[in-house]
Every structure is written in structure tokens, then in C-alpha cells.
C-alpha positions as MATLAB code, in Angstrom:
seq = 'XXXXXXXXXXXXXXXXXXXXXXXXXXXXXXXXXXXXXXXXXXXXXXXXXXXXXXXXXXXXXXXXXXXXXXXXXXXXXXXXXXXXXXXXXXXXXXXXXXXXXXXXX';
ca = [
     111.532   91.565  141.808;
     111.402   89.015  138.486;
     108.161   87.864  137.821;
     109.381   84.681  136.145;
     108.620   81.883  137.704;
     110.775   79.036  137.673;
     110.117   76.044  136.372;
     108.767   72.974  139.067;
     111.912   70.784  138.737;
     113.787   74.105  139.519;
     111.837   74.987  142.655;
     111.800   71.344  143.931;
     115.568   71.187  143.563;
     115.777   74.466  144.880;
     113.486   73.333  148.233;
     115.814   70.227  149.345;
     118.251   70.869  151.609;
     122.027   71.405  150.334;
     123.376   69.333  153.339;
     124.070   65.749  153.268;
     120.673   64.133  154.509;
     121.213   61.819  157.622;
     118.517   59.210  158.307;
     117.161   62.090  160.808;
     113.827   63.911  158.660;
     114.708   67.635  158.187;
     113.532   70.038  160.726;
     111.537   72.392  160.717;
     107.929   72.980  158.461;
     108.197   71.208  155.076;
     105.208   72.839  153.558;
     107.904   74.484  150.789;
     108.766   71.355  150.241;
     105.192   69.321  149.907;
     103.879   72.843  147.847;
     106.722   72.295  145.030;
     106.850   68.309  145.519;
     102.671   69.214  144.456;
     103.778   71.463  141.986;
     106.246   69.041  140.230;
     104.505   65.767  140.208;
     101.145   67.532  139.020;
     102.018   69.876  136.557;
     104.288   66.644  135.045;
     101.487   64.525  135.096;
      98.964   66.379  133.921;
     101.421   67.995  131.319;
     101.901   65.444  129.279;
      98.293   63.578  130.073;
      97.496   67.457  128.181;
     100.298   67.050  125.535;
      99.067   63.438  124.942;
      95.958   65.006  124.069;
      97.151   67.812  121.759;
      98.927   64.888  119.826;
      95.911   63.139  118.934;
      94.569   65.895  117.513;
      95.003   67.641  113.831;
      95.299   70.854  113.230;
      91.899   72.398  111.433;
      92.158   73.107  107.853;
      90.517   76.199  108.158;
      90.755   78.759  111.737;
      94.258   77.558  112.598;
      96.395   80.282  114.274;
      99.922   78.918  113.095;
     103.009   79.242  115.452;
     101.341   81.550  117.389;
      98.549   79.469  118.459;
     100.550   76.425  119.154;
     102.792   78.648  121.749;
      99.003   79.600  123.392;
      98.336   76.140  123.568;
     101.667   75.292  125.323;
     100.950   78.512  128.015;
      96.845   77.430  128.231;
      98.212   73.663  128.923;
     100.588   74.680  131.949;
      97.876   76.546  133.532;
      95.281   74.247  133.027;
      97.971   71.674  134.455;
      98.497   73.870  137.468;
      94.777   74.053  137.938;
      94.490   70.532  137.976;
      97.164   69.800  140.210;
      95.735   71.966  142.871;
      92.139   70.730  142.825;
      93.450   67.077  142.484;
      96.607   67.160  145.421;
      94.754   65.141  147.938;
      93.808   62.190  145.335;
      97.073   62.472  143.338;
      99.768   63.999  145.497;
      99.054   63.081  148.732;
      99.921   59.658  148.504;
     103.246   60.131  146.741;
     104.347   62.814  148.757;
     103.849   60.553  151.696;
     105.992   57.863  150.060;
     108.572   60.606  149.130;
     108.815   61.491  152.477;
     109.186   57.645  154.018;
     112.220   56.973  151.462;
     113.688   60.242  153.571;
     113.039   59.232  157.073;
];
């Protein structure tokens, strides 16, 4: 199996239905759905609040990695976004998903 995860926009796309949508909500459990709809909106959020921060920031003039850190800040700044979206969903997600989900019904 490929370890490789796929990026949020690819999983949420991936998660909606390939049918036309009717007015009817889709049946069946959309807890795919909300997981990557949490994925998405909080790892794109917090992504660039993170990237934001990285901006406003010079690089040391002594202790700096180079290229190399720069990529391990990129990798340390999608977990820590993941991390955040999970312990924030209820606050962050939850009311967006629910909106998301009235613009289907």
C-alpha cells in the first residue's frame, strides 16, 4: 500500500460524490466527508496563519540550517497544522461544516 498521503484538497475532492447532486442530502454516513472537510479547512487555515508567521521572521545569522532546514520547517508546519486542526474542529470546523452542509441540502 503507498504511504503517501494525499494532499486535503485531494481527499475532499476525492470524498464528494461523482453524481450530479439533487437538492436531496447524500445518503448514507458523511463522516468521510466532515473528516476531510476538517482536514481541508484546518490544515489551510492554520497553514498559512503558520506561513504568515515564518514570514515575519529572519533567518539567524549564525545556526541556520540552509535549504534543508527550510524544507523541515515546511514538514514541522503541516503537522503542527494538522495538530491544530484536530484539537480546534469543534470551535473552527464545526460551524463551517454545518454551513457547508446547508448550501447542499
Amino acid at each position: 500500500m503507498n504511504s503517501v498521503s494525499l494532499p486535503a484538497s485531494a481527499r475532499i475532492a476525492s470524498a464528494l460524490p461523482t453524481a450530479p447532486r439533487s437538492l436531496e442530502p447524500p445518503s448514507g454516513d458523511d463522516a468521510q466527508l466532515k473528516e476531510t472537510f476538517q482536514q481541508f479547512v484546518g490544515e489551510a487555515f492554520f497553514g498559512q496563519l503558520l506561513g504568515a508567521m515564518r514570514k515575519l521572521t529572519d533567518k539567524p545569522a549564525y545556526f541556520h540550517g540552509g535549504r534543508a532546514e527550510e524544507i523541515f520547517q515546511r514538514q514541522l508546519d503541516q503537522v503542527m497544522a494538522q495538530q491544530l486542526s484536530q484539537s480546534s474542529s469543534e470551535r473552527l470546523v464545526e460551524p463551517m461544516y454545518d454551513l457547508f452542509t446547508l448550501g447542499r441540502k
